[in-house]
C-alpha positions in Angstrom: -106.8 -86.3 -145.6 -104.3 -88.2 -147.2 -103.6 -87.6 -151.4 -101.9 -89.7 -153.9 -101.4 -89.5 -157.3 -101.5 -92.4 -160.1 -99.6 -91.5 -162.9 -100.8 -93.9 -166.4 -99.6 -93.8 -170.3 -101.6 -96.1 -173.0 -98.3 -97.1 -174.5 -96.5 -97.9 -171.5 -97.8 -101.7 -170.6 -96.9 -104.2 -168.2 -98.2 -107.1 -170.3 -101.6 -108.5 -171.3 -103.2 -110.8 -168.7 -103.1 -114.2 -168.8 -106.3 -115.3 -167.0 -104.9 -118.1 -165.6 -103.4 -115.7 -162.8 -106.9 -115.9 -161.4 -106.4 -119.6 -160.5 -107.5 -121.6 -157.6 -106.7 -124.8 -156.1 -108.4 -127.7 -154.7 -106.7 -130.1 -152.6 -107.4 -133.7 -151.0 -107.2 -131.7 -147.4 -109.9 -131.3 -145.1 -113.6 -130.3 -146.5 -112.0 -129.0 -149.8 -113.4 -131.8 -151.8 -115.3 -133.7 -149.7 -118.3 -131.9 -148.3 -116.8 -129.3 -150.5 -117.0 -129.8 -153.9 -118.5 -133.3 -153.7 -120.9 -134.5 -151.4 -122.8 -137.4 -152.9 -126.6 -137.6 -150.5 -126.7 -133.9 -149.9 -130.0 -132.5 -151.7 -127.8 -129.5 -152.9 -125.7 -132.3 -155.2 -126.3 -133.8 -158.3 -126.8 -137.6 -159.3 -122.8 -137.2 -159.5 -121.8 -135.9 -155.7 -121.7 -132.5 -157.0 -122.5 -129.6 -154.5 -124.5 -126.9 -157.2 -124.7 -124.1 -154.9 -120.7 -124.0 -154.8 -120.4 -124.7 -158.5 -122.3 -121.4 -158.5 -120.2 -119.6 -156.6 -117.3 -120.7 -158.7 -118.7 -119.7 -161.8 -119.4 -116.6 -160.4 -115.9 -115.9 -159.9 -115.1 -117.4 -163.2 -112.1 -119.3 -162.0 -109.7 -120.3 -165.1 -107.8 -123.0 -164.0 -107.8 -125.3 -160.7 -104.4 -126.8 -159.2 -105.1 -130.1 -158.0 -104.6 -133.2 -156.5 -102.4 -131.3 -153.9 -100.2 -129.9 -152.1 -98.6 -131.8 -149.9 -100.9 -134.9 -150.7 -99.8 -135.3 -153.8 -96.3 -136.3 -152.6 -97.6 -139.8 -151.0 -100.7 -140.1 -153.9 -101.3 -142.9 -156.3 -103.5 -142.1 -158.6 -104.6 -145.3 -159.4 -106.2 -146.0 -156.6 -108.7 -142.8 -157.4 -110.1 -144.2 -161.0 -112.3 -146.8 -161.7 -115.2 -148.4 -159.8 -115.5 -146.9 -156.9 -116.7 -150.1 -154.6 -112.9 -151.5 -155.7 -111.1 -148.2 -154.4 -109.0 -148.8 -151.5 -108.9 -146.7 -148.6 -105.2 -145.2 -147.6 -103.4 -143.2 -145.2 -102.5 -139.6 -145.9 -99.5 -138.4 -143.9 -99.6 -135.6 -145.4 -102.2 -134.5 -143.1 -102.3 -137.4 -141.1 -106.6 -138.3 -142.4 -107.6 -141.6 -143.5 -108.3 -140.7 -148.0 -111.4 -142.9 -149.2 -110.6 -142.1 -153.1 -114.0 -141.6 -153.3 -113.2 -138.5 -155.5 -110.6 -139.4 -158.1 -109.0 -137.5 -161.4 -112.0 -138.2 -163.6 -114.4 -137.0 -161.1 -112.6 -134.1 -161.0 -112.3 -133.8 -164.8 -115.8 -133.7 -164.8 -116.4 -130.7 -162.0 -114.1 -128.9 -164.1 -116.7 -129.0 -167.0 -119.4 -128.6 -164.8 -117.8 -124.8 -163.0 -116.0 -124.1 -166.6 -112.6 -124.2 -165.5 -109.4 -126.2 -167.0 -107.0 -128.7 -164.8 -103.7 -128.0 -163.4 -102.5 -131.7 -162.4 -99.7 -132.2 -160.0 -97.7 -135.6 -160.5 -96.1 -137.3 -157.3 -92.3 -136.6 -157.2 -92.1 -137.3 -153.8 -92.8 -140.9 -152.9 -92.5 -141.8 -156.7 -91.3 -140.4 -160.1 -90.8 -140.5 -163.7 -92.6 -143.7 -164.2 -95.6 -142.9 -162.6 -95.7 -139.8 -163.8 -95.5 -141.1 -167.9 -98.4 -143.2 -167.1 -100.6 -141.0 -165.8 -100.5 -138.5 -168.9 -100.8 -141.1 -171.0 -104.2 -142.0 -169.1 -104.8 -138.5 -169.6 -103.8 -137.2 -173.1 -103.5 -140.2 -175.0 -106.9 -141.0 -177.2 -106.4 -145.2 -177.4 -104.8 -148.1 -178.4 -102.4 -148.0 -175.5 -102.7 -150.0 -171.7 -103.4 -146.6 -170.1 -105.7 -144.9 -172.3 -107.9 -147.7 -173.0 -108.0 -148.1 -169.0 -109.4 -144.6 -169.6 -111.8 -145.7 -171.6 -112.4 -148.7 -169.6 -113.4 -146.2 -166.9 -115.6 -144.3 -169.4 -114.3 -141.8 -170.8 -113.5 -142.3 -174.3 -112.2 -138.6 -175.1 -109.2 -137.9 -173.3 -108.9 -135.3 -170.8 -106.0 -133.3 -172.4 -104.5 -131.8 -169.4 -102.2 -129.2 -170.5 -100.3 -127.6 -167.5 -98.5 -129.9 -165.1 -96.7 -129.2 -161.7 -93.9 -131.3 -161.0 -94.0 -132.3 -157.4 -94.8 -129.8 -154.8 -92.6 -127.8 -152.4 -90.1 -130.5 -153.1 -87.8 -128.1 -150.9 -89.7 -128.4 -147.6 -88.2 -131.5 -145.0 -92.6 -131.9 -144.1 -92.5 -133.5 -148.1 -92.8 -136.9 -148.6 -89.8 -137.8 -150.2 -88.4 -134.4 -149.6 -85.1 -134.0 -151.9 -82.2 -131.3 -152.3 -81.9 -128.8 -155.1 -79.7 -131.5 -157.5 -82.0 -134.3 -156.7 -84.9 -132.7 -157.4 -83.0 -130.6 -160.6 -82.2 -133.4 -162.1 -86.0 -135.1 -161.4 -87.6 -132.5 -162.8 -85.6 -132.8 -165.9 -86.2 -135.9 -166.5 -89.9 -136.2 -165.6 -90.3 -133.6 -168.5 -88.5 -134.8 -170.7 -90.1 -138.1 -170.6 -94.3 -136.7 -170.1 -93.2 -134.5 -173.5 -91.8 -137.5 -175.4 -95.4 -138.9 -174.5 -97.1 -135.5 -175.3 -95.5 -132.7 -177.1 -98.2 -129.8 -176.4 -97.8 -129.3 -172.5 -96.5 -127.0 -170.4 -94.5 -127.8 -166.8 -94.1 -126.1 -163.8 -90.7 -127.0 -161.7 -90.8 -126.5 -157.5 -89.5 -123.0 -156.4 -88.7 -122.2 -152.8 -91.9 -123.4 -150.4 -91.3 -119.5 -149.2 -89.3 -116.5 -149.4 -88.5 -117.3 -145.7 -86.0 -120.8 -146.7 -83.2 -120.8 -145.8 -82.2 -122.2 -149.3 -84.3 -119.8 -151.1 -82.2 -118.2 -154.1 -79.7 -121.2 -154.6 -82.7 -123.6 -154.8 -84.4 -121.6 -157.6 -80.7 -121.6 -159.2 -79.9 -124.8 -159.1 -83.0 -126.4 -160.3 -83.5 -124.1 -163.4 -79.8 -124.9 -164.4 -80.7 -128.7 -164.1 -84.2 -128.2 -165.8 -84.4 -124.7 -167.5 -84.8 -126.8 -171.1 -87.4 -128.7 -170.1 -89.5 -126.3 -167.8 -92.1 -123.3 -168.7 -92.4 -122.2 -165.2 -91.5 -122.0 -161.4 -93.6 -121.7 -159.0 -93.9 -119.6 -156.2 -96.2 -120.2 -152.4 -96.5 -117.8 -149.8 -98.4 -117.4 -147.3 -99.1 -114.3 -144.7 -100.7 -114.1 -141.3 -101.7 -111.4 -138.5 -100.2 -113.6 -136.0 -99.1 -110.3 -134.1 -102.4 -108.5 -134.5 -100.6 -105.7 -135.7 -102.9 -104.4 -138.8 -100.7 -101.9 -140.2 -97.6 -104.2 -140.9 -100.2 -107.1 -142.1 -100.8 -104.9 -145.0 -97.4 -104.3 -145.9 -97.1 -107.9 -146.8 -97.7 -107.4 -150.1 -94.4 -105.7 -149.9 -92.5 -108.3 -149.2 -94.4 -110.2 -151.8 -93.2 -107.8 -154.1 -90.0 -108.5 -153.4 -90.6 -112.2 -154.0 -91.7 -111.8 -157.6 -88.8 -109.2 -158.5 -86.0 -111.9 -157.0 -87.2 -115.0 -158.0 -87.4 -112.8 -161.7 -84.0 -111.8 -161.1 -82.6 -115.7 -160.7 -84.6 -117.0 -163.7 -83.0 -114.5 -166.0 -79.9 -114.8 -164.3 -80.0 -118.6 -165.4 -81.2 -117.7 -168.6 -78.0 -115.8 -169.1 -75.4 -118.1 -167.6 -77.1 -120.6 -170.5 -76.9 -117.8 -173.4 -80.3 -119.2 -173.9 -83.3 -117.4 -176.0 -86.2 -118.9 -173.9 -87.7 -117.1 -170.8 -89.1 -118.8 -167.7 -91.8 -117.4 -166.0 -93.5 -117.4 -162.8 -96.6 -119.9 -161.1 -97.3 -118.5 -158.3 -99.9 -121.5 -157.5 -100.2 -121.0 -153.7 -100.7 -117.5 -151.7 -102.8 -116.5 -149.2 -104.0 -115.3 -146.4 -103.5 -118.5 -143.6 -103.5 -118.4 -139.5 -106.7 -118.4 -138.0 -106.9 -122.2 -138.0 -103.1 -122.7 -136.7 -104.1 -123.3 -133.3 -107.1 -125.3 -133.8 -105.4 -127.6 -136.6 -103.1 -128.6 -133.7 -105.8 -130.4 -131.8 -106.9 -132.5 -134.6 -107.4 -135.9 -134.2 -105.3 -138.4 -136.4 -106.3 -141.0 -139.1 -110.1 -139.6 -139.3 -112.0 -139.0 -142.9 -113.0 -135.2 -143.4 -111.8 -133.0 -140.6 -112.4 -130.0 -140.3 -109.0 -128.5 -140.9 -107.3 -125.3 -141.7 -110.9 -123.8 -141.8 -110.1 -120.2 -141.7 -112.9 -117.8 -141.3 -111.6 -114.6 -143.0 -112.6 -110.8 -141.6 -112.4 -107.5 -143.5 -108.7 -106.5 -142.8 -108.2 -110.0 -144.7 -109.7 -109.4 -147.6 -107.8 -105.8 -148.0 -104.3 -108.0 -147.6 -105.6 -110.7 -150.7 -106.7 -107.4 -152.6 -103.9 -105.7 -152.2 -101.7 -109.0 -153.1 -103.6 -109.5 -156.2 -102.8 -105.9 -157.3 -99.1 -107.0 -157.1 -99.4 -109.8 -159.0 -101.6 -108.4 -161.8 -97.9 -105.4 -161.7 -95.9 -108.8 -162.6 -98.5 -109.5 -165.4 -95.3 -109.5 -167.5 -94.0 -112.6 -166.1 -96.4 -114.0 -163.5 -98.7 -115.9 -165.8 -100.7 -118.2 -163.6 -101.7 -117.7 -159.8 -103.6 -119.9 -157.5 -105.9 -118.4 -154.8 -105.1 -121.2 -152.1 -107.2 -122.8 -152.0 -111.2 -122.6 -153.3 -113.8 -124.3 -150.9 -113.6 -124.9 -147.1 -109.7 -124.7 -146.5 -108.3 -121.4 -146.2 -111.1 -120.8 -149.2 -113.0 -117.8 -150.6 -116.3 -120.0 -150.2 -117.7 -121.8 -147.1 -120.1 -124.9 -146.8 -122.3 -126.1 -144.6 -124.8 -129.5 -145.4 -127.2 -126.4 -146.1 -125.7 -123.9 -147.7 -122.2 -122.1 -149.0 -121.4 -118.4 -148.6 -118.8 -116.1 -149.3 -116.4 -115.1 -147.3 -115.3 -111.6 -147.0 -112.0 -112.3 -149.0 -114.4 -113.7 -152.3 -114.9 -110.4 -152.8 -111.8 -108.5 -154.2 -110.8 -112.5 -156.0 -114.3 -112.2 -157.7 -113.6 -109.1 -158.9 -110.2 -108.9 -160.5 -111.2 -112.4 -162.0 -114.3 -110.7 -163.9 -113.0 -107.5 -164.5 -109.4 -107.8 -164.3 -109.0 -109.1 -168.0 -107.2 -107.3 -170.5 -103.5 -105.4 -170.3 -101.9 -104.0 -167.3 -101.2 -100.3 -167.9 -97.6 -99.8 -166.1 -99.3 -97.7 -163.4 -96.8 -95.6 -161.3 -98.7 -94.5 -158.0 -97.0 -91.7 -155.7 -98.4 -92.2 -152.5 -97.8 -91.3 -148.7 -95.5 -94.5 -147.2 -95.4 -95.6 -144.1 -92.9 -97.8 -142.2 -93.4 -101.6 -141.7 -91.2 -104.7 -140.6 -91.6 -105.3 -144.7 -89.9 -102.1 -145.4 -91.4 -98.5 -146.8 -95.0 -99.6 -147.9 -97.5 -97.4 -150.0 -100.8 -96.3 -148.1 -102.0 -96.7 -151.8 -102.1 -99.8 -153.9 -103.4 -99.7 -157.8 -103.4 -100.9 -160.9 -105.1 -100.0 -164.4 -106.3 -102.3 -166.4 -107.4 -101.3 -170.2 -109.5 -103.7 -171.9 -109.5 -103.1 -175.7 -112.2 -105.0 -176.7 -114.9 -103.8 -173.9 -113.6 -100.4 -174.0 -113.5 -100.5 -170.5 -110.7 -99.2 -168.1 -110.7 -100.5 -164.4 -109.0 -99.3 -161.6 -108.4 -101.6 -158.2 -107.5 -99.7 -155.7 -106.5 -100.2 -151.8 -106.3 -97.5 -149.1 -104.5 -99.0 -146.5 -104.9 -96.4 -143.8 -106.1 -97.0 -140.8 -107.6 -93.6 -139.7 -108.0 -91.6 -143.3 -109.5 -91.2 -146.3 -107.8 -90.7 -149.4 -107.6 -88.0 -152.0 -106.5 -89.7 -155.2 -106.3 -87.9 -158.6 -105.4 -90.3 -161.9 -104.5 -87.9 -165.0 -106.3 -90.1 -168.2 -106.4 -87.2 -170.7 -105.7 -90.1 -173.5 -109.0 -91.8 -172.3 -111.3 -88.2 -172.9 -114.0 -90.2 -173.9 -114.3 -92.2 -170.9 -116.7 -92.0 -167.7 -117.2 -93.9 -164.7 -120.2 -96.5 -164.6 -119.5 -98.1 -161.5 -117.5 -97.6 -158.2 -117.6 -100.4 -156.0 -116.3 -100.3 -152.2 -115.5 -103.2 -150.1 -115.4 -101.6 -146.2 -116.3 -101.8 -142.8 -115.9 -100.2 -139.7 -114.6 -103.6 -138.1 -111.4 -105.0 -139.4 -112.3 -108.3 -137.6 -115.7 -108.3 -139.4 -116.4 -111.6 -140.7 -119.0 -113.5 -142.8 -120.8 -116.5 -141.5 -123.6 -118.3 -142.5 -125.8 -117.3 -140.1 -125.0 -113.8 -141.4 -123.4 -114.1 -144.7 -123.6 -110.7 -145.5 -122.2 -108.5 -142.8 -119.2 -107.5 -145.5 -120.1 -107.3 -148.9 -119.4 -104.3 -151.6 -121.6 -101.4 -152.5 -121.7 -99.9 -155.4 -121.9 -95.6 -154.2 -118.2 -94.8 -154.9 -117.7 -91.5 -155.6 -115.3 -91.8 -158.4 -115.8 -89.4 -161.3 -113.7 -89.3 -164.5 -113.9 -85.4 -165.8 -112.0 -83.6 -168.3 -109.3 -86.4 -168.5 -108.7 -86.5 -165.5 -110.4 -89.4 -162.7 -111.0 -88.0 -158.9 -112.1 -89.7 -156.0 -111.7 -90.1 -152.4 -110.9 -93.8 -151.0 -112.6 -94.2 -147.8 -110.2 -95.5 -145.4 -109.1 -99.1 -145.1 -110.8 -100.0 -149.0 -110.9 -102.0 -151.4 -112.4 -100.3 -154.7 -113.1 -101.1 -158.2 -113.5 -97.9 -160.4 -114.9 -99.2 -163.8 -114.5 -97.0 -166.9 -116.4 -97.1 -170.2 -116.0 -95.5 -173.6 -118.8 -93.2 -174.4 -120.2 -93.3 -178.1 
């Protein structure tokens, strides 16, 4: 049997966590919205289009903030053409995915799912295929209460209050030559710059997210990130981060060591933005969005047989299995370690495309990789303790990776501690030992296991609970000092409370 050791100190913290790290993102792409989250006709909708047995699901989760319109579609998207009355919306092209878009579903519809799950916006504005302009109209439909054309077109529409979107991508993957209106490092800089400078003139309170690299894997990555924070590091809170990993190889053991080199993501592009910060002498630190990551291949294949110009394919449909779900556990473990700096995450994406939940015009379910999202979302809040674990490492095409990945979690307020834990071996258990003599008066109340026997075990709806947790962990917190035994290939929640 394998042992590791976690090593934890009550004054040494990573940061507090911003909830917003447990963000997802919906996208005009596929069944993601329609037949998704909106499906006006189906009896599991209300009198607005929207599916209730997902907003349950979503809710369940408790999802902070959704990314949206896109993504890719958002470089070729005018958002005009998604507001007002719907019999007047015109019906346009994407080539970002090569569908026919209805605008069936626009930005107030979606301002009102956000109310309806509980969560807050995260609007992208079209750098691609337009710019500045369009992108100073579109907060001022937004944030602005009246008295000017495009609020009172708001109003027009019927919403009197404003929508006060505060967080706002500019563009998306602006690196990538698949982008509409794809640009180079200066173009975009300089873009970015500008387009925040001029959506603050018109509101003052929100925050901005500039394009990083599309993936560690660019060949500009580094000198992209560079060169747009020196162009826009005054106007910018943020730089985002995608990346995306597959088992294209069916190799299970360097599949989990992606989080490795996702690792190594976070700690460069936090080297370049304080680097920048530097060069500029300046007081003000940038920090990270990483607002797409996931797991995403099961659908390569199939997506390439797609038909063009159709409404609602079915399209980048991954169906997860149980070695899935270990990789997104183990990946948000290494973000909540960059809690410090990584302050919003986006779970790409939420419903139908590469998506947690699955729909059917019957039903939704979970898929296996809901699991481990669901529960850092609802137990995951609090401060990161810096948690050093000495573990057995193996070699992958990632470099050295950790059988074990963990992180501690202290929650003042709830008096709770909670451990997430992966054992990434494929043929042991795990002896792990967690000395928390300044937490005496703690004990374990739950120990939840994600496993199966099958790696390629998967959820459907005919049998939507094949992989689900149970809650017979055997973690025990005794003396100060927290045992258990990880049952190979793991995910596990060990929830402390204070004892009074």
């Amino acid at each position: 049997m394998k042992k590791a050791n976690i090593c934890v100190d009550r004054e040494f913290i990573v940061g507090d966590v911003d909830q917003r790290i447990y963000g997802s993102f919906i996208e005009h792409l596929g069944r993601a919205v329609y037949e998704g989250i909106y499906q006006p006709g189906n009896p599991l909708a209300d009198e607005r289009g929207l599916r209730q047995d997902v907003a349950k699901l979503i809710r369940e989760i408790g999802v902070p903030i959704v990314r949206y319109p896109g993504g890719n579609f958002v470089s070729g998207y005018h958002w005009e053409d998604g507001v007002g009355p719907k019999a007047e919306r015109p019906q346009k092209l994407d080539l970002a995915w090569s569908v026919v878009e209805t605008n069936q579903f626009g930005l107030n519809e979606f301002m009102d799912w956000t109310k309806e799950v509980g969560t807050e916006a995260m609007m992208a504005v079209n750098l691609g295929t337009r710019g500045v302009e369009d992108a100073k109209n579109i907060i001022e439909y937004c944030n602005i209460k009246e008295g000017s054309y495009y609020s009172d077109l708001r109003v027009q529409h019927g919403y009197k209050d404003p929508h006060n979107i505060k967080l706002w991508c500019l563009g998306n993957e602006m690196d990538g030559p698949w982008q509409m209106g794809h640009k180079t490092a200066k173009e975009y800089g300089r873009l970015a710059a500008e387009t925040g400078r001029i959506m603050r003139m018109v509101d003052s309170n929100i925050e901005l997210v500039a394009c990083g690299s599309s993936s560690l894997y660019m060949d500009t990555f580094a000198q992209w990130e560079e060169t747009v924070l020196d162009e826009a590091y005054d106007q910018v809170d943020y730089i985002s981060l995608h990346q995306y990993y597959g088992n294209h190889d069916n190799d299970t053991k360097n599949f989990l060591a992606s989080s490795v080199a996702m690792d190594e993501f976070i700690r460069s592009v936090v080297s370049i933005c304080d680097y920048v910060k530097v060069k500029k002498r300046s007081h003000k630190q940038i920090n990270l969005s990483f607002d797409e990551w996931n797991v995403w291949y099961h659908s390569n294949e199939q997506d390439k047989q797609l038909e063009k110009w159709v409404k609602v394919p079915h399209q980048l449909e991954d169906i997860y299995n149980f070695e899935d779900a270990l990789l997104v556990g183990s990946m948000l473990i290494t973000l909540l370690k960059y809690c410090d700096r990584v302050k919003i995450a986006c779970l790409a994406q939420l419903v139908n495309v590469i998506a947690p939940i699955m729909t059917s015009d019957s039903g939704a379910w979970k898929q296996t990789i809901f699991y481990p999202y669901m529960h850092t979302s609802v137990f995951g809040r609090g401060k990161v303790l810096h948690t050093l674990v000495k573990s057995p490492i193996y070699e992958s095409k990632h470099g050295d990776a950790p059988y074990l990945d963990a992180v501690l979690i202290e929650n003042e307020e709830e008096e709770t501690l909670t451990l997430f834990a992966v054992n990434k071996s494929l043929d042991e258990p795990m002896e792990v030992k967690c000395e928390l003599r300044q937490f005496k008066e703690y004990s374990v109340v739950e120990h939840q296991v994600l496993y199966h026997e099958d790696l390629k075990a998967e959820n459907t709806q005919a049998h939507p609970n094949n992989v689900v947790p149970y809650g017979n962990g055997n973690g025990k917190l005794e003396n100060g000092v927290l045992e258990t035994v990880l049952s190979k290939t793991s995910w596990n929640v060990i929830r402390m409370k204070k004892r009074h």
